[in-house]
C-alpha positions as CSV (number, residue, x, y, z in Angstrom):
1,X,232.3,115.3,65.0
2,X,232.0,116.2,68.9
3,X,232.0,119.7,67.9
4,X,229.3,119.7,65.0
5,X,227.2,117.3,67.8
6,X,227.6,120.1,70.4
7,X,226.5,123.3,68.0
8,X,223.7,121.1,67.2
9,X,222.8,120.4,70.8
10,X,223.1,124.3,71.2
11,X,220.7,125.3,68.8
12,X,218.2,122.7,69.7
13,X,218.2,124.0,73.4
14,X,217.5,127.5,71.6
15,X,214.8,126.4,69.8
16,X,213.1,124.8,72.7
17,X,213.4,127.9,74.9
18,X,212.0,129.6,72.2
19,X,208.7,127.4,71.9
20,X,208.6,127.4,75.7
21,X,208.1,131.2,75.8
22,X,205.6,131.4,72.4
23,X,204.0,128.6,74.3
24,X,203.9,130.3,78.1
25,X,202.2,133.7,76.5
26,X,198.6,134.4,77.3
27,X,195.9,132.8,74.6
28,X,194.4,136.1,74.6
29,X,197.3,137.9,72.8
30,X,197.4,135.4,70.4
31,X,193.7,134.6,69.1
32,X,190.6,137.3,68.6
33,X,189.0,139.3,71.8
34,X,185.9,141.4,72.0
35,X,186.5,145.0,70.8
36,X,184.5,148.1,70.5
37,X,186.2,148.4,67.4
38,X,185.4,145.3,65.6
39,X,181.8,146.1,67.1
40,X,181.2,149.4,65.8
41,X,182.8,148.0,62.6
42,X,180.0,145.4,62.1
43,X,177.2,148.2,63.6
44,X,178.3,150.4,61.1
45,X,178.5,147.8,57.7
46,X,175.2,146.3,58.9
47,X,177.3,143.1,58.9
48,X,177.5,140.7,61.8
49,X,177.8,137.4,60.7
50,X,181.9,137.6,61.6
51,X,181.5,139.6,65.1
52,X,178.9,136.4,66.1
53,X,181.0,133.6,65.1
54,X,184.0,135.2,66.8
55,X,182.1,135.7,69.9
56,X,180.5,132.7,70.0
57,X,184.7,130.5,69.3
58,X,185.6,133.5,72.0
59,X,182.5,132.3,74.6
60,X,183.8,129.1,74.0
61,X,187.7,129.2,74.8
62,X,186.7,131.0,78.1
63,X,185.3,127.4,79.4
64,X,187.0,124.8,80.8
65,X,187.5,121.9,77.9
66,X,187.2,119.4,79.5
67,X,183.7,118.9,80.8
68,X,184.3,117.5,84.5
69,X,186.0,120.6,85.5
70,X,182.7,123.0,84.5
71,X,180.9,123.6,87.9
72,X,179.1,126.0,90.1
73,X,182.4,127.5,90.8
74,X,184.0,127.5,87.6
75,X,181.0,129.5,85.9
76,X,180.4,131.8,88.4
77,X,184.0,134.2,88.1
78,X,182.8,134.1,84.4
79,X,179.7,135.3,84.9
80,X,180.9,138.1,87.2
81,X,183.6,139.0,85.1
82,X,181.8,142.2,82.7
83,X,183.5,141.7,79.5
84,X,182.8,138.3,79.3
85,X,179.2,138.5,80.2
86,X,178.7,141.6,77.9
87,X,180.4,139.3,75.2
88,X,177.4,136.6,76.1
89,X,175.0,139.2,76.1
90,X,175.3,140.5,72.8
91,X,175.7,137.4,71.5
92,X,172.5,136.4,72.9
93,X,171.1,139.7,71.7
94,X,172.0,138.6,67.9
95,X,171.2,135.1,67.9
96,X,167.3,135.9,69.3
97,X,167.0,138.8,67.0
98,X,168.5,136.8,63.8
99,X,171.6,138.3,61.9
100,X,169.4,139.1,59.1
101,X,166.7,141.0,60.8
102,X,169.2,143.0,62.9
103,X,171.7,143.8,60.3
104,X,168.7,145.2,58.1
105,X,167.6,147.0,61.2
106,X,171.5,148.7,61.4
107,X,171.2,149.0,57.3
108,X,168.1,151.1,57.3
109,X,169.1,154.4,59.1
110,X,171.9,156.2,60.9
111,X,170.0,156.3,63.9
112,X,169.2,153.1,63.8
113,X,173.2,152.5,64.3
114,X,173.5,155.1,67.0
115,X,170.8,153.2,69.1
116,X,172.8,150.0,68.5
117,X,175.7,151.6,69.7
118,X,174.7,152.7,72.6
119,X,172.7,149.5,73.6
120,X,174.9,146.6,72.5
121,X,177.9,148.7,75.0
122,X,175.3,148.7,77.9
123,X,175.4,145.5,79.9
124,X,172.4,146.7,82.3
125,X,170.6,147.6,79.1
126,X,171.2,144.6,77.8
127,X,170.6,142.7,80.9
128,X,167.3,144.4,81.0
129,X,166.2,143.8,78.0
130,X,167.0,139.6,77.6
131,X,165.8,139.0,80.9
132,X,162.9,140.8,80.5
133,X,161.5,139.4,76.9
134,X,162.0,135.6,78.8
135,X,159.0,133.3,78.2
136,X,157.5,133.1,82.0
137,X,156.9,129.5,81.5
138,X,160.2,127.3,82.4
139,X,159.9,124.7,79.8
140,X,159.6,127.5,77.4
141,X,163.2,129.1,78.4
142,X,164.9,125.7,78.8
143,X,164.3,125.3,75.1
144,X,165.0,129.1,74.3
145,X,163.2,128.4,71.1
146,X,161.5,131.8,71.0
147,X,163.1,134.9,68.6
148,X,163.0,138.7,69.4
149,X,161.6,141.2,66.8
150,X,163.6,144.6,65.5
151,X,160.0,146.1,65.8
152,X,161.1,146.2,69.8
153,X,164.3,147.9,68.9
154,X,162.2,150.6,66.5
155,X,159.8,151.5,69.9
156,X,163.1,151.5,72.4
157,X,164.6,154.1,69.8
158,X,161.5,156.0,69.5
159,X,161.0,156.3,73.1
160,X,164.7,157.4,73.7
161,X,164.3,160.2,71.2
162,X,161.0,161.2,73.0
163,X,162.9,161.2,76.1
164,X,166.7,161.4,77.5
165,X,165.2,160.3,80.7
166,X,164.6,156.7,79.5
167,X,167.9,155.8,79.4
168,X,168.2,154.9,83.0
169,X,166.1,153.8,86.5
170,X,163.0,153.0,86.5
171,X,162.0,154.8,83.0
172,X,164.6,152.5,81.5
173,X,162.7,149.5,82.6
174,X,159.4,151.2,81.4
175,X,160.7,151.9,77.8
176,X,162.0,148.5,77.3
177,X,158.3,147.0,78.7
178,X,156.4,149.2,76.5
179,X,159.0,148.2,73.3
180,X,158.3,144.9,74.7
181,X,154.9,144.7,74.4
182,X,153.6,147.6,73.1
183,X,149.7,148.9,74.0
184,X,147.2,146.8,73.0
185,X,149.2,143.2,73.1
186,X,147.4,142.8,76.1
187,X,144.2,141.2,77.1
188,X,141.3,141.8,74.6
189,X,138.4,142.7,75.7
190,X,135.1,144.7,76.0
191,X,136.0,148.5,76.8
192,X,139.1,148.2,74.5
193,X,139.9,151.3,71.9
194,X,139.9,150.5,68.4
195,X,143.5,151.0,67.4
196,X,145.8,150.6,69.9
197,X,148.1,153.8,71.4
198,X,151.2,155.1,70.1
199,X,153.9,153.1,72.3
200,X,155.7,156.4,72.8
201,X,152.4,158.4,74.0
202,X,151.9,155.1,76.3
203,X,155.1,155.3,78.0
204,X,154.5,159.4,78.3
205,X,151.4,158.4,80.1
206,X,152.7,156.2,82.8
207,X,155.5,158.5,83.2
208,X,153.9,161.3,84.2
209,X,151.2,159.5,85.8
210,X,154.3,158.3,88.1
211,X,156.1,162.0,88.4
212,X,152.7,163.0,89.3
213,X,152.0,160.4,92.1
214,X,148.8,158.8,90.8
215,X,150.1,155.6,90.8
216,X,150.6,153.1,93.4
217,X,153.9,153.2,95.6
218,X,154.3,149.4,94.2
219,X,154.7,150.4,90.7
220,X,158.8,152.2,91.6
221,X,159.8,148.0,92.1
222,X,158.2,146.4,89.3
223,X,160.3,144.7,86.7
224,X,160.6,144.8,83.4
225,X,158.6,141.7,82.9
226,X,156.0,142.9,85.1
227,X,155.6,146.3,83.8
228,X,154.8,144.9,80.0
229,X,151.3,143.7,81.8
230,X,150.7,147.1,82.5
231,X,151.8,149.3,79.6
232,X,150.3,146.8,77.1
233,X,146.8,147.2,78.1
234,X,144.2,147.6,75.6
235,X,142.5,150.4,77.1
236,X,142.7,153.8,76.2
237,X,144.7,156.5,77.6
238,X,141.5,158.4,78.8
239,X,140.0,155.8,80.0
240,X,143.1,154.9,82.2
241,X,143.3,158.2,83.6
242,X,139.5,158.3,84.2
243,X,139.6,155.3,86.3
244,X,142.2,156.3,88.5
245,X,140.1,159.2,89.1
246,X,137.1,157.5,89.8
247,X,138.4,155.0,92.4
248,X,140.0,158.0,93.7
249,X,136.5,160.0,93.9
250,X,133.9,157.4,94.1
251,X,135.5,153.8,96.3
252,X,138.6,156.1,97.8
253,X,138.8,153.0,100.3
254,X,139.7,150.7,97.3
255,X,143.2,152.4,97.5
256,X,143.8,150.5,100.6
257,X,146.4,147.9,100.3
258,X,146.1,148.7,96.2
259,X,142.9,146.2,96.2
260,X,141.5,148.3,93.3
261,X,140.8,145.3,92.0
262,X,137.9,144.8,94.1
263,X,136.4,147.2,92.4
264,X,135.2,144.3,89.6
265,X,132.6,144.0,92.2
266,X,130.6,147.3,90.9
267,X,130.2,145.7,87.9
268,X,126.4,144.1,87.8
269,X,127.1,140.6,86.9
270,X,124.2,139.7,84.0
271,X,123.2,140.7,80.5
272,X,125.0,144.1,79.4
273,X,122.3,146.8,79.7
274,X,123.7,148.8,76.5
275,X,127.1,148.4,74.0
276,X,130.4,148.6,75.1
277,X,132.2,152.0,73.4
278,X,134.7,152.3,76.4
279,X,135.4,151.3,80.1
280,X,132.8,153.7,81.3
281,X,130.5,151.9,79.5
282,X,131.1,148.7,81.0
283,X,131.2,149.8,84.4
284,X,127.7,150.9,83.7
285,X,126.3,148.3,81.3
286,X,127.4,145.4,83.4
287,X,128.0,142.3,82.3
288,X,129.3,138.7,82.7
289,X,132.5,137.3,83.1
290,X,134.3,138.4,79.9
291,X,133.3,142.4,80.6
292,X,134.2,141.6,84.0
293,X,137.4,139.8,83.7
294,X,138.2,142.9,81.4
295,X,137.7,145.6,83.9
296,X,139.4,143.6,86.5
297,X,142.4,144.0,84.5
298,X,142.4,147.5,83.0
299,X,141.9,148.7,86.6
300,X,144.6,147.1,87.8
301,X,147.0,148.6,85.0
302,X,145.4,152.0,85.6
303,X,147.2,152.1,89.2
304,X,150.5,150.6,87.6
305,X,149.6,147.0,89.3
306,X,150.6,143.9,86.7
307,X,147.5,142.2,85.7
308,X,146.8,139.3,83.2
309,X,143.5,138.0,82.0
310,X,142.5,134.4,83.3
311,X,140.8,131.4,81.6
312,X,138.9,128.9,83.5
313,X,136.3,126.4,82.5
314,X,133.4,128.3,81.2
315,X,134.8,131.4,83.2
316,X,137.2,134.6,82.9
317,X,139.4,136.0,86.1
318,X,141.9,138.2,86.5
319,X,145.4,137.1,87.7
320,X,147.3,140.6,89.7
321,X,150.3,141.1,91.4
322,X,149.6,142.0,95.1
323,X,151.6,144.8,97.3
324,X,151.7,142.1,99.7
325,X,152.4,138.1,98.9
326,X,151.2,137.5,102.4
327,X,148.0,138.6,101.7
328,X,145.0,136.6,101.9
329,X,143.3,134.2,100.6
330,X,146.3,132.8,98.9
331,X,149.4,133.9,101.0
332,X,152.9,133.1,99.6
333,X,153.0,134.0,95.7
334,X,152.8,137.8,95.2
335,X,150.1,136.7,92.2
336,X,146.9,136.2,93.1
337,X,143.7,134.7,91.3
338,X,140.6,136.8,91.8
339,X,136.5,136.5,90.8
340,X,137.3,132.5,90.0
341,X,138.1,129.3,91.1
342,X,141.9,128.9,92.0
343,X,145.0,128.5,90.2
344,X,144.6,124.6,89.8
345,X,142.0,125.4,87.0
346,X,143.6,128.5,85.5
347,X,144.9,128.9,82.1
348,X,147.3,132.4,81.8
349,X,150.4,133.0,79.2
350,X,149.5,129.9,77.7
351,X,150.2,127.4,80.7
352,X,148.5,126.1,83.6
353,X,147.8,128.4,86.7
354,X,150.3,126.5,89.1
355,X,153.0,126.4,85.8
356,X,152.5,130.4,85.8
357,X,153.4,130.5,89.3
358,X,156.6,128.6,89.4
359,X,157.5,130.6,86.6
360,X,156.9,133.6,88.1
361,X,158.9,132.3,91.8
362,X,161.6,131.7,89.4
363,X,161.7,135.3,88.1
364,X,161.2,137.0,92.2
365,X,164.3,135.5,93.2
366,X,166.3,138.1,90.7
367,X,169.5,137.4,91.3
368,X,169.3,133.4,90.8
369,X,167.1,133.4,88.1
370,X,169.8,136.3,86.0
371,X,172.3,133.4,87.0
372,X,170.4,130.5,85.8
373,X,169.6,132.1,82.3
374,X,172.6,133.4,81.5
375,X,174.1,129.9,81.8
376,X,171.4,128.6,79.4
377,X,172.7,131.5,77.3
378,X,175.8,130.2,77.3
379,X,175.3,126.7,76.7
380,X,173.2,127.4,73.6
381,X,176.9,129.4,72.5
382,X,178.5,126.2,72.7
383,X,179.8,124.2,70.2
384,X,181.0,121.4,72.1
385,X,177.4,119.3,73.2
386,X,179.8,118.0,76.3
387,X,180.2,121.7,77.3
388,X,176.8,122.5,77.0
389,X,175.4,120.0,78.8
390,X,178.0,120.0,81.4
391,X,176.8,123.9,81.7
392,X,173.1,122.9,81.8
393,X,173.7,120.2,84.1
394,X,175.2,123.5,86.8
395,X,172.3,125.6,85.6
396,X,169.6,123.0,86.5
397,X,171.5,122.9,90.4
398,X,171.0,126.0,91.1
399,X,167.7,126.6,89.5
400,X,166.4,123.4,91.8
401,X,168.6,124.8,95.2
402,X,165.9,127.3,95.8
403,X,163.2,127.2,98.3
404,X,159.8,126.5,96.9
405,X,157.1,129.0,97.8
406,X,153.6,127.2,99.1
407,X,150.6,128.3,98.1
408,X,147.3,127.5,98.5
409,X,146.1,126.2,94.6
410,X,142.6,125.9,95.5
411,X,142.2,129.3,97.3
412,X,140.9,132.8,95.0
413,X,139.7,136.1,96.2
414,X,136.3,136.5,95.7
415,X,135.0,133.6,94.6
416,X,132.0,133.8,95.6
417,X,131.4,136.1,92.8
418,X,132.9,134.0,89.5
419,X,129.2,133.3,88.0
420,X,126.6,135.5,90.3
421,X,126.0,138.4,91.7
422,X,127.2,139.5,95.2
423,X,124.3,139.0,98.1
424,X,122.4,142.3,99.2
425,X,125.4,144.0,101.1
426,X,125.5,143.7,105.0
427,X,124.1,146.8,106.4
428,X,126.0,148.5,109.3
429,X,124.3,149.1,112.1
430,X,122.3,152.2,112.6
431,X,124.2,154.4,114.4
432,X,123.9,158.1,116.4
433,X,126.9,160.6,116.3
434,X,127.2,163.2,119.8
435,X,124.4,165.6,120.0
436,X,124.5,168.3,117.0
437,X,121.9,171.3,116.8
438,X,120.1,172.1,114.2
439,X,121.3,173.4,111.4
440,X,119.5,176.8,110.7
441,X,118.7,177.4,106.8
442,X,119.6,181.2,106.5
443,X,118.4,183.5,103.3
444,X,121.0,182.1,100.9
445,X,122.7,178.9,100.2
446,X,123.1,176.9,103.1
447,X,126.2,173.9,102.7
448,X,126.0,170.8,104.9
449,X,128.5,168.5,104.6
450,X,127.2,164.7,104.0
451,X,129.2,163.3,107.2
452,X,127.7,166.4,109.3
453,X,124.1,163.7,109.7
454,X,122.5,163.1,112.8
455,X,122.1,159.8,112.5
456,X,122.4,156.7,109.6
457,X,122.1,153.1,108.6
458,X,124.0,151.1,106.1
459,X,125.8,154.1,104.6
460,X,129.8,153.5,105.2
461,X,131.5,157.3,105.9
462,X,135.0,157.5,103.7
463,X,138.1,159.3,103.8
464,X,138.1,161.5,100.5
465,X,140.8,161.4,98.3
466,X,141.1,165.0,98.2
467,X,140.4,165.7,102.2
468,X,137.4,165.8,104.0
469,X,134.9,162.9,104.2
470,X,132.0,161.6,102.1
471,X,128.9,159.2,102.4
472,X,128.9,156.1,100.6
473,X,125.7,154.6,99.5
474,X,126.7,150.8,99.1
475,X,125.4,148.6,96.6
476,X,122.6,146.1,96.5
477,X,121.5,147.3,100.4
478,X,117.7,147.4,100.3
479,X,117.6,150.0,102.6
480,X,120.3,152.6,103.7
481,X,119.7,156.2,104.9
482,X,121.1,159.3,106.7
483,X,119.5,161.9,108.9
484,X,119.9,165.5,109.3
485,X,118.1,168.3,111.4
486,X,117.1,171.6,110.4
487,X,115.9,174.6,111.9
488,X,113.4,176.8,109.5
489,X,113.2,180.1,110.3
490,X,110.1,180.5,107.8
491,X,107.9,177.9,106.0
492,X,108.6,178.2,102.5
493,X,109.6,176.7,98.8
494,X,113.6,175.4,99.5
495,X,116.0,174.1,95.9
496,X,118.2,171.1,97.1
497,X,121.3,170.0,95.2
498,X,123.5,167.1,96.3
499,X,127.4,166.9,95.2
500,X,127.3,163.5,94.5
501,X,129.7,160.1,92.2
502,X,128.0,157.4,90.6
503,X,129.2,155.4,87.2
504,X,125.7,154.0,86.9
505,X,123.0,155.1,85.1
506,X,119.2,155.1,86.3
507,X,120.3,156.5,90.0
508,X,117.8,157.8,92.7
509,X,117.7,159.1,96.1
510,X,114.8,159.8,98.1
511,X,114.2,162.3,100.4
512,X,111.5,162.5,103.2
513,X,110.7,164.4,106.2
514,X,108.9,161.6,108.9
515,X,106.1,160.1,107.1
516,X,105.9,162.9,104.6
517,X,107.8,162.0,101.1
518,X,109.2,165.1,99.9
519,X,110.8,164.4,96.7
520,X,112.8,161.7,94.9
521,X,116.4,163.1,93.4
522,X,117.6,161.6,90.0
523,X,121.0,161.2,90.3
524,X,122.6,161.3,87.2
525,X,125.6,159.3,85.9
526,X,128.7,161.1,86.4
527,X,130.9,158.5,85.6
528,X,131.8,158.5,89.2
529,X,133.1,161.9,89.3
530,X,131.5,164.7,91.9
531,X,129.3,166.2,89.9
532,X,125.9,168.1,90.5
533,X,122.0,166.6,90.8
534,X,119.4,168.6,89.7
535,X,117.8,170.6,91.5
536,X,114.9,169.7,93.3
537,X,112.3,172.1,94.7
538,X,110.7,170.7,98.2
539,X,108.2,172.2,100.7
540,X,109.6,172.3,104.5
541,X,106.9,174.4,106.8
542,X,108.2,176.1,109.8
543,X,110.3,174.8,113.1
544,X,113.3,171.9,113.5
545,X,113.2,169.5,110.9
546,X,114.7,166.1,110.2
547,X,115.3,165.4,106.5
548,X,116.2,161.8,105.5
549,X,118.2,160.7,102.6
550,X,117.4,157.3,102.1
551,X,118.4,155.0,98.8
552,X,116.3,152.1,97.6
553,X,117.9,149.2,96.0
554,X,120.1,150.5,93.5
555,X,124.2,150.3,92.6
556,X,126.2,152.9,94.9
557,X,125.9,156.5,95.3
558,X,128.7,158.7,96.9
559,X,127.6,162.2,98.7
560,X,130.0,164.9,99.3
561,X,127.5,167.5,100.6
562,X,124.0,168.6,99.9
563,X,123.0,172.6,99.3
564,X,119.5,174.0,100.0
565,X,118.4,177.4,98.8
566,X,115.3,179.4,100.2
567,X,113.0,180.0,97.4
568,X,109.8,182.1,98.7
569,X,108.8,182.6,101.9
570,X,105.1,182.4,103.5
571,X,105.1,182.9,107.7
């Protein structure tokens, strides 16, 4: 009987070491892990309703059970740790997409599997692309409500054939902001094409605009989020291009501190003299604040600057994102209100100016606000409503820990022209350069350059975009005018030309020699390009003579140099 008792003892000491090891191995050898195999297994089938719920029971064992133990601390080696936040990442990626939609998406083509292939195994991608489609607004995001379309996916693939180059750096982030929202999901308004661009030729557009440096430096840092309100403008592609060109030709001074934006100003606030066909057209028409609001935005996306149409009570602004958050008049948030009232009475993305704004603080500070989301992410994963609140209740402390930026509500840039026009310009002083002699007209062409005058008043001299300077004719000055001297060799019949930029129709210049009015000089709309004025015959009689170019009240008129041309000769 002692015997039998002590083989039974025996065995039950085996048995026990036995469960003690089984018991002591790791939890990942014994239940399922994230593979590339069962990955490309459900990319390839067009089946993911098994990869999701594994990922979401696998998301699930990683967190501590028991809910007191779930802290800043606890979820922050988890969210450093790559495979597990890949794991969340495509889990978030299915669940905003819906299995149904995706799986038809992976059903439909071959390349439609090689895309998810390569993007559901590309965390930064990934990253990218959740972070980037996030509502601004916060209460939006805390209830992560909102669903992602495979349409997106078909544009990122399309773009990625177009171009190896968008798989990485800032053409990466371009591609998934045009996929995002595509051109023409932006603000609608007068000057907008028809049918909106081809997303590919859209993101061909801003890429070589940026290779070829006509963008501004600003545009290399922009996000994701932030490039979508520049690739989805409803503008054309032409008319894009043609804007940067005209800033660049016509108000080169605009491309100071990237205030292109300013240039809303050139638009004559009041009834639209003719239709809108494009942006040309409403930068000549005029208009109020709808056709204004409009350009205000389009201008800003030509340059690559973020820019979001603004509602106000019985008013439309422009919201932008400044090259410098300290600027004035509302230093502190990198957005800024323009042509309105302030952010207090803004509507923009469907929320209230000062909502927009704390949503978009959230999104600056990159690092916390990737942190913050990806813990939402993860409670939404969660089966246990303990663990999910326990994992909102972390999120929430470190979404609140931050600093809040102050900015002035009330303030907005150029306000003083949200319902009127701007008061006649202030004219600069009239000025006299160092002694110059004459310039002697000889038998042919003779060039004067429009800064080479002897003396002027309320005309501003610019740096040209191209080198050299130019005179600028400001708007709404009743009188402006520059001086040169000539010496004529020969009274005689002389042709004048001016190189001159203007986007307005119904321009003149008037030209006059003392008392004696020699000619006025249409200047015809060139869509604020250099182009050429007609030319004008004038009589000069012999001796030094000072010409004066001298504008009435009219809207802006850029010279780049003027030509005469002997005619006859009588001595």
């Amino acid at each position: 009987m002692a015997i039998s008792l002590r083989i039974f003892m025996n065995k039950a000491s085996q048995f026990c070491i036995v469960c003690l090891t089984l018991l002591s191995l790791p939890i990942s050898s014994q239940a399922w892990a994230p593979s590339q195999r069962d990955l490309d297994a459900a990319i390839h089938d067009g089946d993911f309703a098994a990869y999701f719920t594994n990922l979401s029971a696998w998301l699930s064992q990683q967190v501590p059970a028991d809910p007191i133990r779930i802290s800043e601390e606890a979820m922050k080696p988890l969210l450093n740790n790559p495979v597990f936040v890949s794991a969340l990442d495509q889990r978030q990626f299915m669940f905003k997409h819906g299995l149904a939609e995706l799986e038809a998406f992976a059903r439909a083509n071959p390349t439609n599997q090689a895309f998810l292939a390569w993007l559901l195994k590309n965390r930064q991608a990934l990253d990218l692309y959740l972070e980037g489609a996030l509502p601004v607004g916060i209460k939006a995001r805390e209830q992560n409500s909102y669903k992602l379309s495979a349409k997106s996916l078909e544009i990122w693939k399309n773009i990625l054939n177009a171009d190896p180059e968008a798989k990485e750096g800032l053409y990466l982030r371009l591609t998934i902001a045009t996929a995002l929202r595509p051109p023409g999901t932006g603000n609608r308004g007068a000057g907008m094409q028809a049918t909106p661009s081809d997303p590919v030729v859209r993101y061909q557009h801003f890429k070589f605009a940026h290779q070829s440096r006509e963008l501004f430096p600003s545009f290399d840092r922009l996000t994701v989020w932030e490039l979508q309100h520049v690739v989805s403008s409803c503008a054309s592609e032409s008319d894009l291009s043609w804007a940067r060109e005209m800033i660049n030709t016509w108000r080169p001074d605009l491309r100071k501190n990237e205030q292109v934006v300013n240039s809303t100003s050139e638009v004559k606030y009041g009834k639209p003299l003719h239709p809108f066909t494009d942006y040309k057209s409403v930068l000549s028409a005029g208009g109020q604040c709808g056709p204004r609001s409009s350009w205000s935005v389009m201008v800003c996306q030509a340059f690559g600057i973020p820019a979001i149409g603004v509602g106000q009570p019985g008013h439309a602004c422009v919201a932008f994102k400044a090259a410098d958050p300290a600027s004035q008049p509302q230093p502190g948030s990198a957005w800024k209100v323009a042509y309105g009232r302030g952010w207090q009475v803004s509507k923009i993305e469907g929320l209230s100016g000062p909502d927009f704004l704390a949503g978009v603080e959230e999104r600056s500070r990159a690092a916390e606000f990737s942190l913050v989301e990806h813990l939402r992410w993860l409670a939404s994963a969660l089966a246990s409503t303990e663990q999910a609140a326990a994992v909102m209740k972390v999120a929430h402390a470190i979404q609140k820990s931050a600093p809040s930026v102050k900015t002035d509500l009330t303030a907005s840039a150029k306000a003083d022209e949200a319902e009127k026009e701007l008061s006649p310009a202030k004219r600069e002083p009239a000025r006299t350069p160092s002694a110059q002699a004459p310039v002697t007209l000889g038998a042919g062409v003779t060039r004067v350059e429009a800064a080479g005058f002897f003396s002027q008043s309320g005309v501003r001299v610019l740096d040209c975009f191209t080198g050299g300077k130019q005179v600028n004719f400001e708007k709404n000055n009743q009188s402006s005018w520059i001086d040169y001297t000539f010496d004529v060799p020969a009274s005689g019949t002389f042709s004048i030309e001016l190189k001159a930029a203007t986007p307005n129709n119904d321009q003149v210049l008037n030209l006059s020699s003392g008392t004696n009015r020699l000619a006025m000089i249409n200047v015809p709309n060139s869509t604020g390009l250099w182009g050429t004025t007609p030319a004008t015959d004038i009589r000069l009689e012999k001796g030094t003579q000072t010409l004066r170019i001298s504008a009435p009240f009219q809207r802006g008129v850029a010279l780049r140099h003027l030509e005469l041309k002997r005619k006859d000769e009588r001595r």
